[in-house]
RORO-368806 format. One record per atom (N, C-alpha, C, O): y, z negated, x. Coordinates in steps of 0.001 Angstrom, whole numbers, plus 500000, padded with zeros to 6 digits. Example, Ala and Ser with C-alpha at 12.3 -4.5 7.8 and 13.67 -1.06 7.14 Angstrom:
494310492200513190495500492200512300496700492200513200496681491535514236497750492920512850498940492860513670500030492130512900501138491961513409
***
This chain:
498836500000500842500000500000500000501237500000500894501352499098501724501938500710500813503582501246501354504624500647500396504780501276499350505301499633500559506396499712500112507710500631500668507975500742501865508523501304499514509713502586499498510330501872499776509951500729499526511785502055500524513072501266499992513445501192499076514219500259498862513138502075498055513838501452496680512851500022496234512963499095495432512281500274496819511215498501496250510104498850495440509467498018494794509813500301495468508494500554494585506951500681495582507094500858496791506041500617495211504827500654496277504856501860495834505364502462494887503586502297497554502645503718496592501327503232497721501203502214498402500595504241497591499130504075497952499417505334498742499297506407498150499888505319500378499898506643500862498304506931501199497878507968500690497388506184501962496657506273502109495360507086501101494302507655501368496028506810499993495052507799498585495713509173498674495109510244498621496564509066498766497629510454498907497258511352499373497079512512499002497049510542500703496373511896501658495305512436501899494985513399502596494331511177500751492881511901500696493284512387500256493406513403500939493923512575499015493558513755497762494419514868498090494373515711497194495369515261499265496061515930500085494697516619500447494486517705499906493895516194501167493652516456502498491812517219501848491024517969502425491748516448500218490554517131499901490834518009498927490058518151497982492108518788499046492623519534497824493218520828498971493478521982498630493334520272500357493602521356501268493360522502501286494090523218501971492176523137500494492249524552500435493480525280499226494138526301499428493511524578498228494490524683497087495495524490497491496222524132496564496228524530498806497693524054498902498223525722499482497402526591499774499312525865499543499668526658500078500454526516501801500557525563502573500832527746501867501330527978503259502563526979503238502633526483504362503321526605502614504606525938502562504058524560502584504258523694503435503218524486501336502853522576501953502309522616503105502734521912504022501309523420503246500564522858504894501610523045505776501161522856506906502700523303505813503709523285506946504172522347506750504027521515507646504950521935505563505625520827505642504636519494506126505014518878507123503463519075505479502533518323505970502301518615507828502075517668508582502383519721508210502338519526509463503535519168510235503486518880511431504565519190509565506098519114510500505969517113510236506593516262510869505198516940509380505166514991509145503968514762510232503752513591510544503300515617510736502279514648511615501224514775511091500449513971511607500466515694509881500054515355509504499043516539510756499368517690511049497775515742511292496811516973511894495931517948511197495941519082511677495452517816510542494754518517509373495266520337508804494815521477508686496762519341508566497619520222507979498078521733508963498710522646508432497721521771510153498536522264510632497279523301511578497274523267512809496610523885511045495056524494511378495285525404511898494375526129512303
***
């Protein structure tokens, strides 16, 4: 659990499974942006 600055949680950690097991369904623009965050996966 991540708390935002505005004071709301999220669950990044679920996020990025379901990111990361939905990876063929994403396009060229998310997998970039996901790769410009670090993300390794993203960036194939």
């Amino acid at each position: 659990m991540e708390r935002l600055p505005d004071g709301t949680e999220h669950r990044t950690g679920i996020w990025i499974g379901n990111q990361k097991a939905r990876r063929d369904k994403l396009d060229q623009a998310q997998l970039a942006a996901l790769a410009e965050l670090g993300v390794d996966w993203a960036a194939g």
